[in-house]
Backbone of each chain as nested JSON, in Angstrom:
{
  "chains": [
    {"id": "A", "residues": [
      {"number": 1, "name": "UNK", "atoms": {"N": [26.884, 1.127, 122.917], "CA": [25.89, 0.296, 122.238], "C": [26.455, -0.17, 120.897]}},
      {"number": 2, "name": "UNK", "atoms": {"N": [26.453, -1.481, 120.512], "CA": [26.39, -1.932, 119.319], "C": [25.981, -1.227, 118.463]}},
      {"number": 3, "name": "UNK", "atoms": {"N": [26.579, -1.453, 117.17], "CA": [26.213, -0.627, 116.16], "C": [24.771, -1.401, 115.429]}},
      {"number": 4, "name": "UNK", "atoms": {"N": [24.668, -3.097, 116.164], "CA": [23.448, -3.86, 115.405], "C": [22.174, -3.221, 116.445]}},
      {"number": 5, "name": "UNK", "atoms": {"N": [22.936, -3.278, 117.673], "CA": [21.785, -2.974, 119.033], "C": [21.043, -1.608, 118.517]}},
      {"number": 6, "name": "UNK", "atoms": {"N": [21.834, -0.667, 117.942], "CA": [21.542, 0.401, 117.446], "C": [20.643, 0.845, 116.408]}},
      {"number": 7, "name": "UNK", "atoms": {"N": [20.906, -0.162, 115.528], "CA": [19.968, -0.463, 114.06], "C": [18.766, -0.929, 114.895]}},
      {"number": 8, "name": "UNK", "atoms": {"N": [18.683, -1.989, 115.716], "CA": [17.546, -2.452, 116.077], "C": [16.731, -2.062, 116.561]}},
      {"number": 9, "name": "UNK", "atoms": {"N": [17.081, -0.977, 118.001], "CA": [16.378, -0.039, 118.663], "C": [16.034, 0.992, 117.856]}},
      {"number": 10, "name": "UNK", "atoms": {"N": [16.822, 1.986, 116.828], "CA": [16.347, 2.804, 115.916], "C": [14.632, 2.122, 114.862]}},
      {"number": 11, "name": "UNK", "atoms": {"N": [15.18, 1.326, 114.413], "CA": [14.018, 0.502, 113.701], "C": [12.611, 0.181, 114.81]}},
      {"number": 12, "name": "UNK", "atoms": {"N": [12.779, -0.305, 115.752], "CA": [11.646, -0.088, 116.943], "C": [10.903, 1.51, 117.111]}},
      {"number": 13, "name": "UNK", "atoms": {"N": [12.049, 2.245, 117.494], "CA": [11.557, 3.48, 117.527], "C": [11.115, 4.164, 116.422]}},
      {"number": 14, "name": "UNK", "atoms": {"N": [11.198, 3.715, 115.658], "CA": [10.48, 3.743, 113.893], "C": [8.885, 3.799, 113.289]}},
      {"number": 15, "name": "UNK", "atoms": {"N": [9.044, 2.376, 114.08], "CA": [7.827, 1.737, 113.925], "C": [6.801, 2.313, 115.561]}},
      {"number": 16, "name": "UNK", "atoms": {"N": [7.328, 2.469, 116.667], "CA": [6.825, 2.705, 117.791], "C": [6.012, 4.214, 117.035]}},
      {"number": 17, "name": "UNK", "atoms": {"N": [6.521, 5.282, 116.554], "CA": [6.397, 6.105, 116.21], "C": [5.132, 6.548, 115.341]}},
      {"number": 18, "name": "UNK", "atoms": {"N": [5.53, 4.916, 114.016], "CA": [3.689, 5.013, 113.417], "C": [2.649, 4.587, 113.756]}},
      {"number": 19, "name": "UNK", "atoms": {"N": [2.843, 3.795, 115.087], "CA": [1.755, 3.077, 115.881], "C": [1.624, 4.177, 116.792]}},
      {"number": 20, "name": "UNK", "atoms": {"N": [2.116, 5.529, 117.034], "CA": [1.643, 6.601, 117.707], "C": [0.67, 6.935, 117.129]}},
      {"number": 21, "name": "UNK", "atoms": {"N": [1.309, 7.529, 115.803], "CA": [0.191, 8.513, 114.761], "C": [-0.87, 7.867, 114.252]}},
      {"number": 22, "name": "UNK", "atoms": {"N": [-0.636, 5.781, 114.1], "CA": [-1.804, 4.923, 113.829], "C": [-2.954, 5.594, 114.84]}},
      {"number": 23, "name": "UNK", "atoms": {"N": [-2.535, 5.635, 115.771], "CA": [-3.483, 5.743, 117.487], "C": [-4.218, 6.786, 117.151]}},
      {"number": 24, "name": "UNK", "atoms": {"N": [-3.324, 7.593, 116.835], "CA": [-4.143, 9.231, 116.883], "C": [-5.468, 9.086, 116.233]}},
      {"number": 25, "name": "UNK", "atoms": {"N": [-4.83, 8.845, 114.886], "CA": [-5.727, 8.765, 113.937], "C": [-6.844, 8.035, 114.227]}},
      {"number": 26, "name": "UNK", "atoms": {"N": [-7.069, 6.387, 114.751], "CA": [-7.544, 5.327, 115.124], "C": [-8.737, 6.388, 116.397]}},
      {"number": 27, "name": "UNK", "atoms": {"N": [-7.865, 6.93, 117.234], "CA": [-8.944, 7.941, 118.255], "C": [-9.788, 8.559, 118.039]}},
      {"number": 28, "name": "UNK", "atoms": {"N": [-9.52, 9.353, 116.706], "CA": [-10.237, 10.495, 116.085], "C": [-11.618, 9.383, 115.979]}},
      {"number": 29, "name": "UNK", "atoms": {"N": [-11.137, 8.918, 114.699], "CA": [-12.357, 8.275, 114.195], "C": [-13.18, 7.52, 114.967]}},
      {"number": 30, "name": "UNK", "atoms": {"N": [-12.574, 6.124, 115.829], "CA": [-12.992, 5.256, 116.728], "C": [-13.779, 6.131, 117.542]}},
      {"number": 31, "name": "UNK", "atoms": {"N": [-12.863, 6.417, 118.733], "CA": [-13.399, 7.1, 120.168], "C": [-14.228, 8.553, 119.901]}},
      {"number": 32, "name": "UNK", "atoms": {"N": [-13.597, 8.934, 119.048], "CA": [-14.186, 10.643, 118.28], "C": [-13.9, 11.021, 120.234]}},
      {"number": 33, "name": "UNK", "atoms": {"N": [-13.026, 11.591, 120.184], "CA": [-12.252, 12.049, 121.352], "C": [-13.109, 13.425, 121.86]}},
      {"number": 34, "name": "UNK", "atoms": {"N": [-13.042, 13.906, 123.014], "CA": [-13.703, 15.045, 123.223], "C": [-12.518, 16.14, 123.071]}}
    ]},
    {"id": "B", "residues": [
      {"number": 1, "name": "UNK", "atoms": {"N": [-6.384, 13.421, 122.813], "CA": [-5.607, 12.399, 123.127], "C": [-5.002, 11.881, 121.872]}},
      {"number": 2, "name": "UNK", "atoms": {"N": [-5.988, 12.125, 120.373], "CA": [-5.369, 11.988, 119.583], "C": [-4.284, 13.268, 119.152]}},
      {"number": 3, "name": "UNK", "atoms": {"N": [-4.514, 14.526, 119.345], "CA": [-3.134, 15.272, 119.519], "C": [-2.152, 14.615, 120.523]}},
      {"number": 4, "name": "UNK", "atoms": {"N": [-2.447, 13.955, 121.452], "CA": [-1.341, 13.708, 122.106], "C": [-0.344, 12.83, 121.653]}},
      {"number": 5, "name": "UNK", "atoms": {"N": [-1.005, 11.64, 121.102], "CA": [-0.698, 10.457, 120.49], "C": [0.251, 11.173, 119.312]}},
      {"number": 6, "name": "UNK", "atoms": {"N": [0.038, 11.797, 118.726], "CA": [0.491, 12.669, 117.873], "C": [2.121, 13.716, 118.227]}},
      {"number": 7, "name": "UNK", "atoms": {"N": [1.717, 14.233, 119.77], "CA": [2.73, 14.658, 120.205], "C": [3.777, 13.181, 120.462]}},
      {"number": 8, "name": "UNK", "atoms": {"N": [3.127, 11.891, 120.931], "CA": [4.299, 11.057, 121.278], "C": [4.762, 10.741, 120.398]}},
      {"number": 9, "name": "UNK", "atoms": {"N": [4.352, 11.145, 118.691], "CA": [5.473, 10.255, 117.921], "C": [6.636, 10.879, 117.389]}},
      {"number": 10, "name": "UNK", "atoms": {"N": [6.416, 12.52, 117.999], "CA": [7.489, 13.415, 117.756], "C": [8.407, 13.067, 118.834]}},
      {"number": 11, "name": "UNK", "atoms": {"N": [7.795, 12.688, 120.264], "CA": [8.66, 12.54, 120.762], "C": [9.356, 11.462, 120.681]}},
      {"number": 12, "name": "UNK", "atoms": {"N": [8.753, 10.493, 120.14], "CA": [9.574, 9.362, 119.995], "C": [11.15, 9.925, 119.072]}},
      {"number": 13, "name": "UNK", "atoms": {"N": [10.728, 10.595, 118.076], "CA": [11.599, 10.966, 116.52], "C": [12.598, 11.29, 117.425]}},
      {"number": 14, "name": "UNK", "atoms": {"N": [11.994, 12.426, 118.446], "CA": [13.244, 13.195, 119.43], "C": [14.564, 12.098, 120.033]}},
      {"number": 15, "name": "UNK", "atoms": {"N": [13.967, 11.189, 120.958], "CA": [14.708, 10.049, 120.981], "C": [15.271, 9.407, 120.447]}},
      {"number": 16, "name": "UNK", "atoms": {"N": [14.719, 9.323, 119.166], "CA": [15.92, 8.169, 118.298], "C": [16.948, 9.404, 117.77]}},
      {"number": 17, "name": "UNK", "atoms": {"N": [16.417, 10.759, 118.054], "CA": [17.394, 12.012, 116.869], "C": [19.003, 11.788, 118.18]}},
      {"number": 18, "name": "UNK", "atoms": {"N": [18.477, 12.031, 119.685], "CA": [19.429, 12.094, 120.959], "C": [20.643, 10.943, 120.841]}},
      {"number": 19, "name": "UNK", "atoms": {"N": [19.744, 9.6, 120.731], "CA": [19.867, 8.066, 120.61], "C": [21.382, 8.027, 119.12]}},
      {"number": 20, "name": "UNK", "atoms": {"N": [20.94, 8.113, 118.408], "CA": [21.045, 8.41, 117.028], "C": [22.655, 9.554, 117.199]}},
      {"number": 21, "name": "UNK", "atoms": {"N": [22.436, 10.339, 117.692], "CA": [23.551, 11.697, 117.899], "C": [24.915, 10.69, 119.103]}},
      {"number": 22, "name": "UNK", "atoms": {"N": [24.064, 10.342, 119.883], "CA": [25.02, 9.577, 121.283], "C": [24.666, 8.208, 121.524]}},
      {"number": 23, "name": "UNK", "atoms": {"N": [25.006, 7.193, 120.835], "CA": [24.11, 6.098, 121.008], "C": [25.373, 5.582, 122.141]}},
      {"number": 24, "name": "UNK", "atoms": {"N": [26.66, 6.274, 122.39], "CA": [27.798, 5.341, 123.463], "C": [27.268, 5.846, 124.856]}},
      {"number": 25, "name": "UNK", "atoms": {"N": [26.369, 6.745, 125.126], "CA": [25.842, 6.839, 125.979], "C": [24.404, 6.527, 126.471]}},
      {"number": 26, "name": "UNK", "atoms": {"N": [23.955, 5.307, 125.736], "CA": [22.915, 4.377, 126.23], "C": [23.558, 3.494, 125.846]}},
      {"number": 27, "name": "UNK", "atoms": {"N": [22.546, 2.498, 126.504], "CA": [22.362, 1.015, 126.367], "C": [21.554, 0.105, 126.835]}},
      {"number": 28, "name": "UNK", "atoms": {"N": [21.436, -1.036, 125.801], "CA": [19.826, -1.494, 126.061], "C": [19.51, -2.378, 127.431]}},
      {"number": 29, "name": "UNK", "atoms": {"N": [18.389, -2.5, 127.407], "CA": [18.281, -2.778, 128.77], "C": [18.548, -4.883, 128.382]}},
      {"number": 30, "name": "UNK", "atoms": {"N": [18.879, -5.35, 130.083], "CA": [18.928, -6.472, 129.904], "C": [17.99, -7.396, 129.602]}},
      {"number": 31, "name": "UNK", "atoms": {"N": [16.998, -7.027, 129.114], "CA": [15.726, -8.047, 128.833], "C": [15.602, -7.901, 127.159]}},
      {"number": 32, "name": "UNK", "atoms": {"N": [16.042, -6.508, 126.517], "CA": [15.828, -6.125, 125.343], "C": [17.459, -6.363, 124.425]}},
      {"number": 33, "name": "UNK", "atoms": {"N": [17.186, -8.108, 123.877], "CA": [18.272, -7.743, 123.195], "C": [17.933, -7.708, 121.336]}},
      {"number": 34, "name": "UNK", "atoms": {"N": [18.728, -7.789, 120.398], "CA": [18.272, -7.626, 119.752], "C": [17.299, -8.42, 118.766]}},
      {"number": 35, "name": "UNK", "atoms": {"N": [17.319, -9.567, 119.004], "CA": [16.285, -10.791, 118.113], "C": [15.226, -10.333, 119.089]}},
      {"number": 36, "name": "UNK", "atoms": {"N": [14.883, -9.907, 120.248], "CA": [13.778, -9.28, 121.076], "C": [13.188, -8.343, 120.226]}},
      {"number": 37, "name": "UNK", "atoms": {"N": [14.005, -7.561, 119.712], "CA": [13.411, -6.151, 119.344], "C": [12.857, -6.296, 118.015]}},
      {"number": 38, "name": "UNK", "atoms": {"N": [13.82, -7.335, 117.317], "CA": [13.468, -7.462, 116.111], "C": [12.141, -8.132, 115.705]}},
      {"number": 39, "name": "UNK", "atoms": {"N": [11.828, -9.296, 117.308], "CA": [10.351, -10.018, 117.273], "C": [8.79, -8.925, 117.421]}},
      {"number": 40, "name": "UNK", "atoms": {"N": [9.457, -7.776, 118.41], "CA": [8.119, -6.629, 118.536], "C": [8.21, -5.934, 116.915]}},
      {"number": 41, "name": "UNK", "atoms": {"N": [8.952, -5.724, 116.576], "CA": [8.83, -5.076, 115.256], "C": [7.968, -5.455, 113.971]}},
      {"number": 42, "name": "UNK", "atoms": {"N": [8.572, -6.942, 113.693], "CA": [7.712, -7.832, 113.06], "C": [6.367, -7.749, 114.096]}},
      {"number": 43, "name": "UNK", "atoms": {"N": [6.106, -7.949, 115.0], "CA": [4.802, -8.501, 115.5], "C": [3.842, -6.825, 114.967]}},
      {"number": 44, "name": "UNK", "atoms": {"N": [4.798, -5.948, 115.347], "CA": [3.985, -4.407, 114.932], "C": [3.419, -3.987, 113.467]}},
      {"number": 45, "name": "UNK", "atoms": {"N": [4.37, -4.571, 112.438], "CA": [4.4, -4.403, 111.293], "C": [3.456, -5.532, 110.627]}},
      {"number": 46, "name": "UNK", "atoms": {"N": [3.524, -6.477, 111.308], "CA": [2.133, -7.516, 110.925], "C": [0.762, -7.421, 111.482]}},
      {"number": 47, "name": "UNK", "atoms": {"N": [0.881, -6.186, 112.328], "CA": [-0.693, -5.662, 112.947], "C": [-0.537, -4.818, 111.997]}},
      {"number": 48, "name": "UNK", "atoms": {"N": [-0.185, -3.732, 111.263], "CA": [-0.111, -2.846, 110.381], "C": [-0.861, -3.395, 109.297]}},
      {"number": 49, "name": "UNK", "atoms": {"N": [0.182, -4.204, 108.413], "CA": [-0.282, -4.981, 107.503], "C": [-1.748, -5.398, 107.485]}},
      {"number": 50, "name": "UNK", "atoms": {"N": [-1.949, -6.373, 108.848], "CA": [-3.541, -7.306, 108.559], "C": [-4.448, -5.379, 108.429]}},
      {"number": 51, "name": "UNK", "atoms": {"N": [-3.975, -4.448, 109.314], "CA": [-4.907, -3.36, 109.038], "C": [-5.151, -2.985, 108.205]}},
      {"number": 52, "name": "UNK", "atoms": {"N": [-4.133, -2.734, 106.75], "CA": [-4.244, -2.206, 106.007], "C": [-4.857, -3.079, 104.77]}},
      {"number": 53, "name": "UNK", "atoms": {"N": [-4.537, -4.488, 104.768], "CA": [-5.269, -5.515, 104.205], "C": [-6.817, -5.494, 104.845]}},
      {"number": 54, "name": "UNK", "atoms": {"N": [-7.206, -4.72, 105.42], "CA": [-8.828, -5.114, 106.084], "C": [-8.739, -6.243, 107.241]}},
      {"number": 55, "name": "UNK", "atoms": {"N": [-8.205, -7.1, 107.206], "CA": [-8.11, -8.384, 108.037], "C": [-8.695, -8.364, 109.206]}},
      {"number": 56, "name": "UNK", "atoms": {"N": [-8.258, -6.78, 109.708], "CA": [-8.816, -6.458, 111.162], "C": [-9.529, -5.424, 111.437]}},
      {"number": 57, "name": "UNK", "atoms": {"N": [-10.334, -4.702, 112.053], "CA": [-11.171, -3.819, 111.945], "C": [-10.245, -2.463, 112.635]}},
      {"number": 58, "name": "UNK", "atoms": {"N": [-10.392, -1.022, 112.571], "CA": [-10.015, -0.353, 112.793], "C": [-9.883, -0.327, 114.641]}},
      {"number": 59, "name": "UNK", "atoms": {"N": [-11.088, -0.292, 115.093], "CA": [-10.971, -0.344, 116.431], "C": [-10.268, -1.692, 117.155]}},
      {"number": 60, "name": "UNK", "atoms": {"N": [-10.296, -2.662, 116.452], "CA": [-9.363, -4.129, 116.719], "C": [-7.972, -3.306, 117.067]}},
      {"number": 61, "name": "UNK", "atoms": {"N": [-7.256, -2.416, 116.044], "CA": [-6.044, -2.159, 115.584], "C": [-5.746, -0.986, 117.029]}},
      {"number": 62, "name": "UNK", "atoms": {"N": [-7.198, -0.419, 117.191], "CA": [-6.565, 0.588, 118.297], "C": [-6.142, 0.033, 119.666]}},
      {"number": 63, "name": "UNK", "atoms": {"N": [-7.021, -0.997, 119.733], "CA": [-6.051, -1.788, 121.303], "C": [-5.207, -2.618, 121.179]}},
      {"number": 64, "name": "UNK", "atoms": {"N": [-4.819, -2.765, 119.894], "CA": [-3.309, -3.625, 119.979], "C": [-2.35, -3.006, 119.67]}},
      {"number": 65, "name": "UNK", "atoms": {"N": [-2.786, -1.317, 119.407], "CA": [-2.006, -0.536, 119.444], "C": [-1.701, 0.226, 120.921]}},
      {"number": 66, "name": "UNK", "atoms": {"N": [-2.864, 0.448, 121.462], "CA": [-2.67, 0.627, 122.756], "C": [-2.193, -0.675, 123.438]}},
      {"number": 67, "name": "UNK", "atoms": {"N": [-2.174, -1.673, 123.52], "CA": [-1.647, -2.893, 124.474], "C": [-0.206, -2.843, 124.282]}},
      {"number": 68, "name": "UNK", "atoms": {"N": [0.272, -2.582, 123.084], "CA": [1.414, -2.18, 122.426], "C": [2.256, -0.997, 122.842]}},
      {"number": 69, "name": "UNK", "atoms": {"N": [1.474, 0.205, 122.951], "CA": [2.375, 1.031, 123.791], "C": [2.53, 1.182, 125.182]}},
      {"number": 70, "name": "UNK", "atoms": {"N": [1.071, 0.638, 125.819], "CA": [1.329, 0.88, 127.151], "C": [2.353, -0.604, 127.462]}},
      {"number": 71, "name": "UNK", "atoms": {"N": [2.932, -1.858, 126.845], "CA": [3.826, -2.671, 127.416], "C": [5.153, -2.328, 126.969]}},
      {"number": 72, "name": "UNK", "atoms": {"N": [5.396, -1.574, 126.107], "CA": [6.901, -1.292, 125.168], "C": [6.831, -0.285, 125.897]}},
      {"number": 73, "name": "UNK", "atoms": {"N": [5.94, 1.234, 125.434], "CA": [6.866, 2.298, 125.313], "C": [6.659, 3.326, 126.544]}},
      {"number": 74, "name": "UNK", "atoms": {"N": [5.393, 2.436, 127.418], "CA": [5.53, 3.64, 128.473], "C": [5.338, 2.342, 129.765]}},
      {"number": 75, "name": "UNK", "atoms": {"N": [4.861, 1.387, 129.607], "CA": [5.395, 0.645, 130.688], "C": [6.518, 0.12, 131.171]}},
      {"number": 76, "name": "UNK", "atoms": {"N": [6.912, -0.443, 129.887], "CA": [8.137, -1.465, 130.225], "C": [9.596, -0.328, 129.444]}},
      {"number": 77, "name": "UNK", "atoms": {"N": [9.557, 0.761, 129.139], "CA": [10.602, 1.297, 128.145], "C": [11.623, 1.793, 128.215]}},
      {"number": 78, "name": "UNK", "atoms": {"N": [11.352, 2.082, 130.257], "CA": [12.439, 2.191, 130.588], "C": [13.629, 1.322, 131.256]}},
      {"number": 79, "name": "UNK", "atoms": {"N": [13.176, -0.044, 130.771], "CA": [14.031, -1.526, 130.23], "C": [14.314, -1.106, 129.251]}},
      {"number": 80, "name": "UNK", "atoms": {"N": [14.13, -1.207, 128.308], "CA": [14.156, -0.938, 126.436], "C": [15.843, -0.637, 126.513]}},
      {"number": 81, "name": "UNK", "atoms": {"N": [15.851, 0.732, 127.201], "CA": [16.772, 1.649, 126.765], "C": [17.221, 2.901, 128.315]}},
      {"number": 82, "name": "UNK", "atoms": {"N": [18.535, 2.549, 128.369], "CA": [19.18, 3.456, 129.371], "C": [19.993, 4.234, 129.652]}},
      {"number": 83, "name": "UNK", "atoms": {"N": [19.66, 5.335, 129.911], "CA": [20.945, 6.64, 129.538], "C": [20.83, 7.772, 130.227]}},
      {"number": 84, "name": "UNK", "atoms": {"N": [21.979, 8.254, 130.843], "CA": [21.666, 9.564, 131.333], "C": [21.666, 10.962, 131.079]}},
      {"number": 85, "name": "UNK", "atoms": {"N": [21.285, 10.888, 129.786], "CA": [20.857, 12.37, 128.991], "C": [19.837, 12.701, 129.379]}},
      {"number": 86, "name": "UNK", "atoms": {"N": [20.067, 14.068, 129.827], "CA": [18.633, 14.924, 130.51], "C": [17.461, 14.983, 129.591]}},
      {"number": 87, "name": "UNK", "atoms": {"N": [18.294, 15.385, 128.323], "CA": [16.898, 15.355, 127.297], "C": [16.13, 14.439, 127.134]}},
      {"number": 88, "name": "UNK", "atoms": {"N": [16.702, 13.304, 126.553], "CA": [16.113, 11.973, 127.039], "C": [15.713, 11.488, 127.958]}},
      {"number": 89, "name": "UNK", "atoms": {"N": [15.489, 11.373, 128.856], "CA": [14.839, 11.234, 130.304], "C": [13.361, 12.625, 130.795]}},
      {"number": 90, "name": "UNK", "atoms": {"N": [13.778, 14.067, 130.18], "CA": [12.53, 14.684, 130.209], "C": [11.619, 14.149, 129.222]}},
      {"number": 91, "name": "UNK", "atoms": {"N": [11.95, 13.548, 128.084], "CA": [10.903, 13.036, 126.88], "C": [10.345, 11.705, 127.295]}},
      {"number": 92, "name": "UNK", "atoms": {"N": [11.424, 11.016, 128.109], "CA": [10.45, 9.546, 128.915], "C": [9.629, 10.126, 129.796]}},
      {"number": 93, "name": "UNK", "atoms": {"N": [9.709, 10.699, 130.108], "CA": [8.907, 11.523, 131.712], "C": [7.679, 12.084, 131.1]}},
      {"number": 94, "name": "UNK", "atoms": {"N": [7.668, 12.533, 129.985], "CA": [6.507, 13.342, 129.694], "C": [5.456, 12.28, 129.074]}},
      {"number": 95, "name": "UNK", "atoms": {"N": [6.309, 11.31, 128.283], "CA": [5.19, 10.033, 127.648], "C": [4.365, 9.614, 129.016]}},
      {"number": 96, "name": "UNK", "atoms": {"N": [5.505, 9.32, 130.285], "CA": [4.934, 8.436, 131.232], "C": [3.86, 9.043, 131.491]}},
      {"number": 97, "name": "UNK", "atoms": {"N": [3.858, 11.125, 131.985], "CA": [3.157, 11.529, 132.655], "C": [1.742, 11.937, 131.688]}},
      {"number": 98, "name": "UNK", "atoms": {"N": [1.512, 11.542, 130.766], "CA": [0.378, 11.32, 129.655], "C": [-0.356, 10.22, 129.853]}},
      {"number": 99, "name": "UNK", "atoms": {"N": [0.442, 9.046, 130.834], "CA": [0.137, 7.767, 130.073], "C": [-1.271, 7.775, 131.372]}},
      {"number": 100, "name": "UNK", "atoms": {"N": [-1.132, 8.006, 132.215], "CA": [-2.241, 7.45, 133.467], "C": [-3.633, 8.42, 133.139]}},
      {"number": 101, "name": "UNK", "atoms": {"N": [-3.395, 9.992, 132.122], "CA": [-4.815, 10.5, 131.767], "C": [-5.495, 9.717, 130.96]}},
      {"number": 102, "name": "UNK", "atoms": {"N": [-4.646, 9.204, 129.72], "CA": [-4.52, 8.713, 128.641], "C": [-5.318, 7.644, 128.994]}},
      {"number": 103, "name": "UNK", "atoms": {"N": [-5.154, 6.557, 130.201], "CA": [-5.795, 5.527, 130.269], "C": [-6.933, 5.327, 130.74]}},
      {"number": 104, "name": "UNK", "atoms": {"N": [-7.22, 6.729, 131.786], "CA": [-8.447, 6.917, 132.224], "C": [-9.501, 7.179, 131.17]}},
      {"number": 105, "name": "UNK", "atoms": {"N": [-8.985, 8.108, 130.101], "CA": [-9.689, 8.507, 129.333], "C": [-10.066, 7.673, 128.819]}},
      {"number": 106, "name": "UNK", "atoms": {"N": [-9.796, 6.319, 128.003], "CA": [-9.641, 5.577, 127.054], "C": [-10.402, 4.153, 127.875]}},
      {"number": 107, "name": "UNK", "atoms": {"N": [-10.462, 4.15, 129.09], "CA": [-11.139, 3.358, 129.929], "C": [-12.901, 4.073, 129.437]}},
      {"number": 108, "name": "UNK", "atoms": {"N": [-12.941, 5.251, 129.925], "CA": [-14.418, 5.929, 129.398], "C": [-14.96, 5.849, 128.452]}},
      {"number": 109, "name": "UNK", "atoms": {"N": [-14.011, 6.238, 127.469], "CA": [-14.339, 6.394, 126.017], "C": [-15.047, 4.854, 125.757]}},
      {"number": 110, "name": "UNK", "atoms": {"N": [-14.329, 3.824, 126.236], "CA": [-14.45, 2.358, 125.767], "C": [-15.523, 2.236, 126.187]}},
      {"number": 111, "name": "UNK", "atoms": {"N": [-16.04, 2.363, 127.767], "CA": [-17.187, 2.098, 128.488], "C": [-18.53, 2.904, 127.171]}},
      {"number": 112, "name": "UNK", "atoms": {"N": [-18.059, 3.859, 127.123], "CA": [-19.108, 4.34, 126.106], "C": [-19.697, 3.902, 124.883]}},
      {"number": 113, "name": "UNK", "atoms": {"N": [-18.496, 3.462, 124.264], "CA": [-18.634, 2.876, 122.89], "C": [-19.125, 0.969, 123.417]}},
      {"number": 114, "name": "UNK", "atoms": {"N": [-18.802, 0.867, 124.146], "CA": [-19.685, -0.556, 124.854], "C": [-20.831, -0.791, 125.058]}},
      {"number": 115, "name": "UNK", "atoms": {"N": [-21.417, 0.425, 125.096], "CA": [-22.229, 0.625, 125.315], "C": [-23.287, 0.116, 123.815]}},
      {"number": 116, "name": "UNK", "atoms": {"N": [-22.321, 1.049, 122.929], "CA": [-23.097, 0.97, 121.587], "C": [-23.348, -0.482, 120.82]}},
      {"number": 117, "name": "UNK", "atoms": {"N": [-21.911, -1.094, 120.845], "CA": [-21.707, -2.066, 120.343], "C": [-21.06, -3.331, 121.472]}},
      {"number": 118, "name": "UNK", "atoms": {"N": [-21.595, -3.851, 122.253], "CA": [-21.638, -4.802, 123.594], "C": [-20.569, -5.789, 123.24]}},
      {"number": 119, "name": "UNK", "atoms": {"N": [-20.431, -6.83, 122.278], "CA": [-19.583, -7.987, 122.502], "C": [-17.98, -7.111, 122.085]}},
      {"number": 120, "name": "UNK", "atoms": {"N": [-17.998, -7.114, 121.279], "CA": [-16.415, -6.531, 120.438], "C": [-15.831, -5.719, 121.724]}},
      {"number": 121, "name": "UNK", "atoms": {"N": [-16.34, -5.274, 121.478], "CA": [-15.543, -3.881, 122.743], "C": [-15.504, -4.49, 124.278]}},
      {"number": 122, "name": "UNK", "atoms": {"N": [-16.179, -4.91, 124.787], "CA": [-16.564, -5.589, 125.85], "C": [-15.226, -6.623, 126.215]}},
      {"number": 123, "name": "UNK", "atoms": {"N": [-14.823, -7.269, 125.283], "CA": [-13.735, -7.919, 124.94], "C": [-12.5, -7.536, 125.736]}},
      {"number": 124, "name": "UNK", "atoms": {"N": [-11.98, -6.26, 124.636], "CA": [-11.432, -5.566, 125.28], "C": [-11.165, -4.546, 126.133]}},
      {"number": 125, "name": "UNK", "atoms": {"N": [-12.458, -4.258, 126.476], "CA": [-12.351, -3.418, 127.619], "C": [-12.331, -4.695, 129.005]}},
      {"number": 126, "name": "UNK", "atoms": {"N": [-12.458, -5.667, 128.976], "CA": [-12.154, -6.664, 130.304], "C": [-10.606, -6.84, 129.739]}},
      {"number": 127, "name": "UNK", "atoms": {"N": [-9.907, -6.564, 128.622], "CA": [-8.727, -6.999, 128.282], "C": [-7.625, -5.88, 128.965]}},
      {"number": 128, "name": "UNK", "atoms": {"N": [-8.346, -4.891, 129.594], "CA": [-7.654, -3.005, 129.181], "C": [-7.978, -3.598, 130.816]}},
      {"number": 129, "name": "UNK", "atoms": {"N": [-9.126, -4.099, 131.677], "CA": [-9.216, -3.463, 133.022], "C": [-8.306, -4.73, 134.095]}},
      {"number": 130, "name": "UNK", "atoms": {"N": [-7.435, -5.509, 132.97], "CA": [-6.368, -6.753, 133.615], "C": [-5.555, -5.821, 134.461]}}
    ]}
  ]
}
């Protein structure tokens, strides 16, 4: 892999990561999860 | 599910730590090159933004966060990125095998809260049952 392909996918998986913990959080409150 | 969501962003970390350690043993998939990756990023970071500016309402943010992971990171992700590290491949396996409770659940949950509040949600819950 490219060393740019590399930067790019790292930076995705970055951001993929706070749109996890966005979710979580977003569940709690939104859905109030069982 | 929000612990889970929680567990996927460790696992994500895990992946980029594998990724990151051996990156000559992946490579991206042929649909994902990099002005691709760089367009979901921006598009992610500008749903962030309008959230944190108010722009969009919290529950707006949760299905474009969910539309968001179920097309990147557990539908389409194993395009993204390809490699035959065991570790990596048990951590795709475990997102995937989350993802079909995850949606049932989140199908209910929605039906419920549709209940409360009819147009908004309604929206996207015909958007979630495409």
């Amino acid at each position: 892999m490219m060393q740019q392909e590399l930067t790019a996918l790292l930076g995705l998986l970055d951001v993929m990561a706070e749109v996890e913990l966005k979710m979580g959080s977003s569940t709690k409150r939104v859905l109030k999860p069982g | 599910m929000e612990r889970a969501e929680t567990k996927h962003a460790g696992i994500v970390n895990r992946i980029k730590k594998i990724i990151s350690e051996k990156p000559d043993k992946f490579v991206l998939g042929r649909l994902f090159k990099v002005p691709a990756i760089q367009t979901m990023i921006s598009g992610i970071q500008w749903n962030i933004q309008r959230l944190r500016k108010r722009e969009i309402t919290e529950q707006n943010m949760l299905f474009i966060a969910r539309d968001l992971e179920r097309s990147i990171l557990e539908n389409n992700y194993a395009q993204i990125i390809k490699g035959d590290d065991s570790g990596f491949q048990a951590l795709m396996n475990e997102i995937v095998s989350d993802t079909v409770d995850h949606h049932e659940y989140l199908i209910q949950k929605i039906s419920e809260v549709s209940s409360a509040s009819p147009p908004k949600v309604d929206y996207h819950f015909k958007r979630l049952r495409r």
